[in-house]
py3Dmol code that shows the C-alpha trace and the ligand (Angstrom):
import py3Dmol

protein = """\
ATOM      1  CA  UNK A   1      43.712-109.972 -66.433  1.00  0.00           C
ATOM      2  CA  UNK A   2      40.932-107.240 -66.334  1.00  0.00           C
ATOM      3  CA  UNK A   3      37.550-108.408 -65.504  1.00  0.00           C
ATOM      4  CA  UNK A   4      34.856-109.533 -68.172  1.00  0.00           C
ATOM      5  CA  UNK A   5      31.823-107.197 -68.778  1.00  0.00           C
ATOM      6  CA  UNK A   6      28.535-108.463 -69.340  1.00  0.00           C
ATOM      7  CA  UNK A   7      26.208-106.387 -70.950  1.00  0.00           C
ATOM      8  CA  UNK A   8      22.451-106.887 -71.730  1.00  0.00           C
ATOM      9  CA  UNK A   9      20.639-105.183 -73.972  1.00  0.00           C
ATOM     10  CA  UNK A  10      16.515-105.873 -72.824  1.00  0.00           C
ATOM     11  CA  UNK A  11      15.933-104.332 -76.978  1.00  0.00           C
ATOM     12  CA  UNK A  12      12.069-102.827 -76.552  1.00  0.00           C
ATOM     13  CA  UNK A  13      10.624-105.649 -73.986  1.00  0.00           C
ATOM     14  CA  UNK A  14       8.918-105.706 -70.660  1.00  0.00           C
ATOM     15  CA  UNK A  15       6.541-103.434 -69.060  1.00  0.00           C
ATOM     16  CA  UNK A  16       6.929-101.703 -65.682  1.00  0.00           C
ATOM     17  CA  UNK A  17       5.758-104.434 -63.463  1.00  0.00           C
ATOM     18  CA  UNK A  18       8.493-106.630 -65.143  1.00  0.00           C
ATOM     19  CA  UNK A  19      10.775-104.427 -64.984  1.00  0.00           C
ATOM     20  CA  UNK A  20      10.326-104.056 -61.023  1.00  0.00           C
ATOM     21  CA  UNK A  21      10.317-107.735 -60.792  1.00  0.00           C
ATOM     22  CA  UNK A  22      13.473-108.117 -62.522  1.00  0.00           C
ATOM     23  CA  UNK A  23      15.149-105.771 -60.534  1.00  0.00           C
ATOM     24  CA  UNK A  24      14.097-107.351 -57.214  1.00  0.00           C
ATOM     25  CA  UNK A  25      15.363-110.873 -58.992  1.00  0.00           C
ATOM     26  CA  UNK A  26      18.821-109.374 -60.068  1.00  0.00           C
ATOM     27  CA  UNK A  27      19.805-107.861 -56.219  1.00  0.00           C
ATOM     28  CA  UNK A  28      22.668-109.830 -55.817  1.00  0.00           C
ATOM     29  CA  UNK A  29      24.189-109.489 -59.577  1.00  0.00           C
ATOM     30  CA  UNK A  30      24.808-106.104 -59.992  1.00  0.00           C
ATOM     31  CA  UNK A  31      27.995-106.878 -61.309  1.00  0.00           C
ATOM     32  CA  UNK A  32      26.939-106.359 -65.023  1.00  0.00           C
ATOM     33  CA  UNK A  33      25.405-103.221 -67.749  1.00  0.00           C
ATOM     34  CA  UNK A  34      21.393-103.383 -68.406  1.00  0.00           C
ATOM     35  CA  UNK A  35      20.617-101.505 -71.290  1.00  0.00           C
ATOM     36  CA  UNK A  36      16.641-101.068 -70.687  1.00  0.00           C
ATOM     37  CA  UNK A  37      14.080 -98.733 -72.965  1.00  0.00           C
ATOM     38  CA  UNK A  38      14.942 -95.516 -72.134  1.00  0.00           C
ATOM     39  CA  UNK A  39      11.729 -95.288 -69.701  1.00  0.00           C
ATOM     40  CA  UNK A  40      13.353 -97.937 -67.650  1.00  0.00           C
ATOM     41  CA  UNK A  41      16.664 -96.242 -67.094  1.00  0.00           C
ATOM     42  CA  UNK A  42      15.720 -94.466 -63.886  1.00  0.00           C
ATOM     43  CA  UNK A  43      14.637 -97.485 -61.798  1.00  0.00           C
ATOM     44  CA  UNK A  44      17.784 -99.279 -62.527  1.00  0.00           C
ATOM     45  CA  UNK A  45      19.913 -96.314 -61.898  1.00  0.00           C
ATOM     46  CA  UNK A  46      17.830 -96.067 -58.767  1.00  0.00           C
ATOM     47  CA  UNK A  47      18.290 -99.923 -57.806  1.00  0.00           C
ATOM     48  CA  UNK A  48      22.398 -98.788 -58.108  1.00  0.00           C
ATOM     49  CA  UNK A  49      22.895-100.698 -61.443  1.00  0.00           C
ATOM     50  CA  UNK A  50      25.329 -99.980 -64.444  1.00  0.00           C
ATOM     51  CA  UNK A  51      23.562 -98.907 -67.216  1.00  0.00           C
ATOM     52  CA  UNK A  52      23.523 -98.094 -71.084  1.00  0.00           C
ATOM     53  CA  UNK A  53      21.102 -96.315 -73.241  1.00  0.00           C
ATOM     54  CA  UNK A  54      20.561 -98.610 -76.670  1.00  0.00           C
ATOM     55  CA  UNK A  55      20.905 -95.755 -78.855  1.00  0.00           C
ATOM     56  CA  UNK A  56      21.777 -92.104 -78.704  1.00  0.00           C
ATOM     57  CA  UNK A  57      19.921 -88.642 -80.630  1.00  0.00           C
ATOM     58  CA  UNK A  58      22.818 -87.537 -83.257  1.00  0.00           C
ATOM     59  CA  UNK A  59      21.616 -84.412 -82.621  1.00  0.00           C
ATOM     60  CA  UNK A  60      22.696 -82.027 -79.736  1.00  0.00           C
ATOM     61  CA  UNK A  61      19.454 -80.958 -78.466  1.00  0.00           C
ATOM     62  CA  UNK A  62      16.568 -78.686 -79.189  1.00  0.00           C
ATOM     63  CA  UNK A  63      13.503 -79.355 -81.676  1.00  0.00           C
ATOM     64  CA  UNK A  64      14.011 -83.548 -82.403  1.00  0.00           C
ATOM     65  CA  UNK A  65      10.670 -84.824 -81.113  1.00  0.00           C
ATOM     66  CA  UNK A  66      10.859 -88.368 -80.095  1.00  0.00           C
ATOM     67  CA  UNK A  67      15.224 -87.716 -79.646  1.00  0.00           C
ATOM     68  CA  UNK A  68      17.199 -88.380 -76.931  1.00  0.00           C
ATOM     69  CA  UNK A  69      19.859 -86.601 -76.573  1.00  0.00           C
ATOM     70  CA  UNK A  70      23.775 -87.613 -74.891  1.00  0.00           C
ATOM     71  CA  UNK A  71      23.595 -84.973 -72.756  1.00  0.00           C
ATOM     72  CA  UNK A  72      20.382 -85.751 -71.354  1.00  0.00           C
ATOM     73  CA  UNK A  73      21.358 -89.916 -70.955  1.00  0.00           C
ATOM     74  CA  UNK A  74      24.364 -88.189 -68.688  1.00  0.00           C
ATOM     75  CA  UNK A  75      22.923 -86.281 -66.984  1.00  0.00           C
ATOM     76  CA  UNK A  76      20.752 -88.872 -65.191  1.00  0.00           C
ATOM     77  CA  UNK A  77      23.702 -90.698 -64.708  1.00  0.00           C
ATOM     78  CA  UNK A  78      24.173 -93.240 -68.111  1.00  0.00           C
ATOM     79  CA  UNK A  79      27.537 -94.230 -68.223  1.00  0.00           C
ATOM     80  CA  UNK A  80      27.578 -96.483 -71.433  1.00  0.00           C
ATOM     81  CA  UNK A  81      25.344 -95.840 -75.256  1.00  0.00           C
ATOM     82  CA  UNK A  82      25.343 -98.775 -77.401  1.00  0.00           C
ATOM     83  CA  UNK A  83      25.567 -97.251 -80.941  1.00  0.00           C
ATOM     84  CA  UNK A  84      25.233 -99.192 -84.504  1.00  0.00           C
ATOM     85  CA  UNK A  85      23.707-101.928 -83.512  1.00  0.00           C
ATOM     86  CA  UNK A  86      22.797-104.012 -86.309  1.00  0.00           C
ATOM     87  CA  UNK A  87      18.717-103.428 -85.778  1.00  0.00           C
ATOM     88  CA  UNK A  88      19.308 -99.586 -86.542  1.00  0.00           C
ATOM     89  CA  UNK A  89      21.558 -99.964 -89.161  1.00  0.00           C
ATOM     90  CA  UNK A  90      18.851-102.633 -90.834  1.00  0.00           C
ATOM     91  CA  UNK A  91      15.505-101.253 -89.580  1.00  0.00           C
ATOM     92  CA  UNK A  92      16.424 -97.316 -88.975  1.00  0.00           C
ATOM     93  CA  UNK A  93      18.366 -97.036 -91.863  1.00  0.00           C
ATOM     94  CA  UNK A  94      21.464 -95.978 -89.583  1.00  0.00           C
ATOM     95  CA  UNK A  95      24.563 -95.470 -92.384  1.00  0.00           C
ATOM     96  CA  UNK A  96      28.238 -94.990 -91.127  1.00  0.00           C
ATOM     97  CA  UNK A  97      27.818 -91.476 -90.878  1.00  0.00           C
ATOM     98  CA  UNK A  98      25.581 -91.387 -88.459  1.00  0.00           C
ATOM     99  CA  UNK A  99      26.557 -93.927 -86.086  1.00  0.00           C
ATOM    100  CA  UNK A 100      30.080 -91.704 -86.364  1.00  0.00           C
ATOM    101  CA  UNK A 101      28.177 -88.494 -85.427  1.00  0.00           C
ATOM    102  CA  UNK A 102      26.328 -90.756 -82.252  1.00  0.00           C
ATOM    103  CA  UNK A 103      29.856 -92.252 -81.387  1.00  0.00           C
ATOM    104  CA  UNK A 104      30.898 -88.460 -81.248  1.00  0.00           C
ATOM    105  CA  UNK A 105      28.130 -87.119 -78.924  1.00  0.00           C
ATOM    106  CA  UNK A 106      28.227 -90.309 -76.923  1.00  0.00           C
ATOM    107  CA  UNK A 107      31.657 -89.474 -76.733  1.00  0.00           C
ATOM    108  CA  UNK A 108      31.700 -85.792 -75.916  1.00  0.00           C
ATOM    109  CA  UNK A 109      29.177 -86.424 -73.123  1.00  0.00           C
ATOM    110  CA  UNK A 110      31.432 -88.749 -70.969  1.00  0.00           C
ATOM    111  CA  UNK A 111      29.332 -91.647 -72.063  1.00  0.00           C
ATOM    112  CA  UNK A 112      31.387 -94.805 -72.486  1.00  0.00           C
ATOM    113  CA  UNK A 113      30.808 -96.185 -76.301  1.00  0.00           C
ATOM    114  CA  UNK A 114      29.527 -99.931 -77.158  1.00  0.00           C
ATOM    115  CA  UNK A 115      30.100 -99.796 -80.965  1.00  0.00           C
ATOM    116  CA  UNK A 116      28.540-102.467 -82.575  1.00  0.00           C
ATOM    117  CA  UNK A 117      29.938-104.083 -86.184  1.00  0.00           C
ATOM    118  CA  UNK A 118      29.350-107.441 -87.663  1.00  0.00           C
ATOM    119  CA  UNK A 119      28.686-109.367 -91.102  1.00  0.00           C
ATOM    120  CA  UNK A 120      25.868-110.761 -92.651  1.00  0.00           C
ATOM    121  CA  UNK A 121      25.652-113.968 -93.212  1.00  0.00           C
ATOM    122  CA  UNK A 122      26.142-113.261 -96.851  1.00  0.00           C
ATOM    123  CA  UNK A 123      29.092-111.167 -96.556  1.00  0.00           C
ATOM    124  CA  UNK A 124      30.329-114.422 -94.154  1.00  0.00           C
ATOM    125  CA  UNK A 125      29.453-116.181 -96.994  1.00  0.00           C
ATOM    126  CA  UNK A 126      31.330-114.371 -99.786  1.00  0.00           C
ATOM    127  CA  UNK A 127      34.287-114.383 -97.298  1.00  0.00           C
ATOM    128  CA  UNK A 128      34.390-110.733 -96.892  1.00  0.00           C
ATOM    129  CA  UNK A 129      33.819-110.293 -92.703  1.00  0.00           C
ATOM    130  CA  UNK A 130      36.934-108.325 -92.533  1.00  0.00           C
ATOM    131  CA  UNK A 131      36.657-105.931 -95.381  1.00  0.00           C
ATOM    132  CA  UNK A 132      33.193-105.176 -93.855  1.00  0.00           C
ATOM    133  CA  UNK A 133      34.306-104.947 -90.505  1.00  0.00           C
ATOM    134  CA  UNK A 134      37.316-103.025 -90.945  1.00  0.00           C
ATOM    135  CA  UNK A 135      34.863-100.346 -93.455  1.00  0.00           C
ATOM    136  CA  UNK A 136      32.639-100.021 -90.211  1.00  0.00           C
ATOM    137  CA  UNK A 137      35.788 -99.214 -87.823  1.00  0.00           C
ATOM    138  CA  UNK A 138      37.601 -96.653 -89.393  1.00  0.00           C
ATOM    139  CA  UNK A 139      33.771 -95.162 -90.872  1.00  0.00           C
ATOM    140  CA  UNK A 140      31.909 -95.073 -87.608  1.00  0.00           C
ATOM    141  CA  UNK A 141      35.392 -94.080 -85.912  1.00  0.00           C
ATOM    142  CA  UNK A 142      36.761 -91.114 -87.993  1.00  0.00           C
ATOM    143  CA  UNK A 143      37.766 -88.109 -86.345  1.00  0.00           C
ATOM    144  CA  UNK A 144      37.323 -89.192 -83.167  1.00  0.00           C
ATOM    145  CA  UNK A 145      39.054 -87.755 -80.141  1.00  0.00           C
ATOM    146  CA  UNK A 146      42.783 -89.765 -79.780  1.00  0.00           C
ATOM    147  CA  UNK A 147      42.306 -89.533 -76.023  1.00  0.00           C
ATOM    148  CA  UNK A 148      38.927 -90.892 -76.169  1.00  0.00           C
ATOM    149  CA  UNK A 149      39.461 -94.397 -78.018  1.00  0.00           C
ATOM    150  CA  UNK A 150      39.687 -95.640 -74.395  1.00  0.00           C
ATOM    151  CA  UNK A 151      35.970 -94.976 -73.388  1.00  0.00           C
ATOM    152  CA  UNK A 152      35.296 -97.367 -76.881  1.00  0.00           C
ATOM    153  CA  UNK A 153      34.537-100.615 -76.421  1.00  0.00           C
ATOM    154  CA  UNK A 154      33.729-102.976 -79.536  1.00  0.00           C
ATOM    155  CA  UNK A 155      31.262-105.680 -80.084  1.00  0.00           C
ATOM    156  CA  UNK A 156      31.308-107.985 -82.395  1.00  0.00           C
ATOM    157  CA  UNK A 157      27.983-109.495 -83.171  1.00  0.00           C
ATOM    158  CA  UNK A 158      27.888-111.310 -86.684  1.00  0.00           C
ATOM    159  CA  UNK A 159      24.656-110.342 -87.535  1.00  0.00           C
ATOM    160  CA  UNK A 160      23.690-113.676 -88.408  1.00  0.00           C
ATOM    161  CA  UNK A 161      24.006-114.882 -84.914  1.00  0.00           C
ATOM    162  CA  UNK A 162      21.900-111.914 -83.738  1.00  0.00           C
ATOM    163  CA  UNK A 163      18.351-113.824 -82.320  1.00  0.00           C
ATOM    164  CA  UNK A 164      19.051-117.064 -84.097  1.00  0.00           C
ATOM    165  CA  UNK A 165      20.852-119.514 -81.517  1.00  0.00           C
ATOM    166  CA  UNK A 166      23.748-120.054 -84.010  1.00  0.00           C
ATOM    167  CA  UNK A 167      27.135-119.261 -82.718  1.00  0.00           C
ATOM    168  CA  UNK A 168      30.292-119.134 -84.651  1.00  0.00           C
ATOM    169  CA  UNK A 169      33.078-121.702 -83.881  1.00  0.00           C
ATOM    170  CA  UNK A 170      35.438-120.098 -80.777  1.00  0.00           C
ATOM    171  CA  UNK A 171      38.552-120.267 -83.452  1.00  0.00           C
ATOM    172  CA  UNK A 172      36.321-117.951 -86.277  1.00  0.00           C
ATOM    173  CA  UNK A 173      35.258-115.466 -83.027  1.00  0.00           C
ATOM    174  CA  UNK A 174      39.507-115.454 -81.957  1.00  0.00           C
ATOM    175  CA  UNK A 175      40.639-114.500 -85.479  1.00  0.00           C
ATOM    176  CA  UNK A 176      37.865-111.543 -85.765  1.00  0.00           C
ATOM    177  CA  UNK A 177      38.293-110.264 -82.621  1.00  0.00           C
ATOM    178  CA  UNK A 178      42.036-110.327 -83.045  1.00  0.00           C
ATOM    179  CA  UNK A 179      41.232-108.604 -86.149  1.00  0.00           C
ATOM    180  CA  UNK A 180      39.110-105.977 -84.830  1.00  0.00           C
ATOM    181  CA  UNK A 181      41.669-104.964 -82.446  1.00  0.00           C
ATOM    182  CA  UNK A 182      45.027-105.087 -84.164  1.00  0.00           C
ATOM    183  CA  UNK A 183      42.657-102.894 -86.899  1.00  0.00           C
ATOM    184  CA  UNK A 184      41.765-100.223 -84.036  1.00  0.00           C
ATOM    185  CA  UNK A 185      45.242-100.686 -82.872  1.00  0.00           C
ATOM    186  CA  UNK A 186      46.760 -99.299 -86.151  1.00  0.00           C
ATOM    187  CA  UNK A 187      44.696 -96.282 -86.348  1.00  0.00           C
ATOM    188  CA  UNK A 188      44.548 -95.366 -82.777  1.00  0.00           C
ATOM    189  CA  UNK A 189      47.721 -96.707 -81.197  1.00  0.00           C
ATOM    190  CA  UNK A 190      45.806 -98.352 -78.351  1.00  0.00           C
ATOM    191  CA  UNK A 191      44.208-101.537 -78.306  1.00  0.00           C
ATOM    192  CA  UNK A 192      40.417-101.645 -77.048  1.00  0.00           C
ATOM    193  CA  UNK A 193      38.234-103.845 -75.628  1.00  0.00           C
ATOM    194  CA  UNK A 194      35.974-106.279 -77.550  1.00  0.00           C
ATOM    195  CA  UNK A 195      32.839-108.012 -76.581  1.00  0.00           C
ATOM    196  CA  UNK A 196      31.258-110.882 -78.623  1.00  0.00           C
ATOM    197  CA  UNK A 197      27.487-110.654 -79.339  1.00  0.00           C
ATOM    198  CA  UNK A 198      24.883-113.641 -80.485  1.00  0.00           C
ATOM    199  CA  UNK A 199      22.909-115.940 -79.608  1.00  0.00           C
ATOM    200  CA  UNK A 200      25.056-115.856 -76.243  1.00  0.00           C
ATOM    201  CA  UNK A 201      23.109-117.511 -73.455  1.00  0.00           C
ATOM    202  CA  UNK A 202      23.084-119.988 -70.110  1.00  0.00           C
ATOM    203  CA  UNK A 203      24.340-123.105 -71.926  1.00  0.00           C
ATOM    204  CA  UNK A 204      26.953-121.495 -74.250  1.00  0.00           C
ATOM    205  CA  UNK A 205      28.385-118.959 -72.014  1.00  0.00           C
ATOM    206  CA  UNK A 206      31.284-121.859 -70.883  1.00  0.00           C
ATOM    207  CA  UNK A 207      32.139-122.810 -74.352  1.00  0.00           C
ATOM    208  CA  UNK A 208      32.195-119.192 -75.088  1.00  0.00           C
ATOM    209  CA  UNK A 209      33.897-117.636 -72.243  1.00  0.00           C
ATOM    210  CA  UNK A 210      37.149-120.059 -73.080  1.00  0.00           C
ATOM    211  CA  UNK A 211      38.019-117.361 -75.967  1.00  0.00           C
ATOM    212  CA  UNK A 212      41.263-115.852 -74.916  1.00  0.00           C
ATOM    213  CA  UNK A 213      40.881-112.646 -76.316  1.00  0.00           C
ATOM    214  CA  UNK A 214      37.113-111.691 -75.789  1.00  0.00           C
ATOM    215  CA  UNK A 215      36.796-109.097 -72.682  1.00  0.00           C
ATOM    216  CA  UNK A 216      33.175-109.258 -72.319  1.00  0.00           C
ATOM    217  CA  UNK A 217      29.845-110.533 -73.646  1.00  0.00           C
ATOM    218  CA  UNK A 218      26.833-108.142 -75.257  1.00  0.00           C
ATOM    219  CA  UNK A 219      23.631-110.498 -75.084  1.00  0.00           C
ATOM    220  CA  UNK A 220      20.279-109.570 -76.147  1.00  0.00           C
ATOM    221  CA  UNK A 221      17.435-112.572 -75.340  1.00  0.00           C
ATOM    222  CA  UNK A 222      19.046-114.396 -72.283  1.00  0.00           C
ATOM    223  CA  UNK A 223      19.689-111.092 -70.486  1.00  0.00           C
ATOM    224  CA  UNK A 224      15.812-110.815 -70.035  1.00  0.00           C
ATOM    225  CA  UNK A 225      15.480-114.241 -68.188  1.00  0.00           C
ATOM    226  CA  UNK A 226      16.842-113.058 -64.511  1.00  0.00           C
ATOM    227  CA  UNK A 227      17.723-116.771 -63.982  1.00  0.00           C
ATOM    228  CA  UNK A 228      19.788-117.254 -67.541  1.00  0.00           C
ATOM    229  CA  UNK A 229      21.312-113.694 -67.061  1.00  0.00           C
ATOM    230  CA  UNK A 230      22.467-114.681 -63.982  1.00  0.00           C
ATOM    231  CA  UNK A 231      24.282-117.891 -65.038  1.00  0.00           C
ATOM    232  CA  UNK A 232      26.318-115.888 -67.383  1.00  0.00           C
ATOM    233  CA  UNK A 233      27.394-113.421 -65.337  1.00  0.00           C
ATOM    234  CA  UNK A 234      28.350-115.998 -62.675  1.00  0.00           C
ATOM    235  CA  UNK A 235      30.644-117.667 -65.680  1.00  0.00           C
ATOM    236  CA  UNK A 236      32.191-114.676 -66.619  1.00  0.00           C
ATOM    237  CA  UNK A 237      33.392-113.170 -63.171  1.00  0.00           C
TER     238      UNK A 237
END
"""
ligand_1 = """\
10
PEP
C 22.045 -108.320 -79.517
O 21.056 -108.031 -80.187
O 22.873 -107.451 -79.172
C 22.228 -109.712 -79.123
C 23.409 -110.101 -78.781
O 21.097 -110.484 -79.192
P 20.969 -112.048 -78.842
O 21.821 -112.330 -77.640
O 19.497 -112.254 -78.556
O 21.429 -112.797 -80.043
"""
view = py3Dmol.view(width=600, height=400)
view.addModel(protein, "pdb")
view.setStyle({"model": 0}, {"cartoon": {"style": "trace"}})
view.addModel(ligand_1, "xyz")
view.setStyle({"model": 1}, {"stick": {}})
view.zoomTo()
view.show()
């Protein structure tokens, strides 16, 4: 079996000093993706760490104050964009279309992709997780490269576990991973990898990390604790 990735995503938290401390802290566990605030990037590519920007410009380059552009995340040596996570779509207004035009500069740029889909807790509710998911595969997916599906890597985070401490049951997590990967299977003919995201942290991560199918973990809150980080990525390896 291929080894687990752990991926945190630090979201818009610590300053500098924090940032140094953590790194000093997190010597020894390299063996993992920190997705920092852009700013941050450098002194974790620096400290020899695997790292992903949080979100990508759609745009190429040229006159996007504020952007960031692919190009520029590879060219200080980014290797992985998270795109469409669930706080863009719901507080940057990010539709289908343009997490598919990120997915396709993230893509273009040798970046590796962390495509992010999951349900509300309504939609769980009204039983329709799969129609949504499966809309937000073949949407934020369309027209990509054949060759590329490889560098795509999918996590699930149910957007009601996002933050909240609640977890779905390992059985519900199975059937929509297995879901989510015969679905990219059909289009694509290959059959990528899928992380689970929520509420994943130090005292779930064995429970968790008993799910056949699940080749990684995406975790927001616990990744900023050196100490909880740590435990997980222990777990997984
Ligand atoms: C996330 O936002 O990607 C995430 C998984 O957050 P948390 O682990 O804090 O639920």
């Amino acid at each position: 079996m291929t080894k687990k990735l752990v991926v945190g995503n630090m979201k818009m938290n610590l300053t500098l000093d924090e940032v140094k401390d953590y790194i000093s802290k997190m010597q020894d566990y390299k063996d993992c993706v920190i997705c920092p605030s852009y700013l941050y990037l450098p002194y974790f590519i620096d400290a020899d760490f695997l790292v992903g920007a949080q979100n990508l410009s759609l745009y190429e380059k040229g006159a996007y104050t504020g952007e960031v552009s692919a190009i520029q995340a590879s060219s200080i040596g980014v290797d992985y964009a998270i795109i469409g996570h669930s706080e863009r779509r719901l507080f940057i207004h990010e539709d289908d279309l343009i997490v598919n035009a990120k997915v396709k500069r993230a893509l273009s740029s040798k970046l590796k992709v962390i495509l992010c889909v999951g349900e509300t807790r309504e939609e769980k509710n009204l039983g329709i997780t799969k129609d949504k998911i499966e809309k937000q595969l073949l949407d934020d997916l369309v027209d990509i490269p054949k060759e590329d599906i490889s560098d795509v890597l999918i996590a699930y985070e149910p957007i009601w576990a996002i933050g909240t401490g609640e977890v779905p049951l390992n059985e519900e997590i199975h059937d929509i991973v297995s879901f989510i990967k015969k679905t990219v299977k059909k289009e694509f003919h290959y059959t990528p990898k899928v992380l689970y995201g929520g509420s994943t942290n130090e005292k779930n991560i064995e429970e968790l990390n008993t799910i056949d199918n699940v080749d990684g973990f995406l975790v927001g809150g616990a990744c900023l604790v050196p100490d909880k980080f740590i435990k997980i990525i222990e777990t997984v390896k």
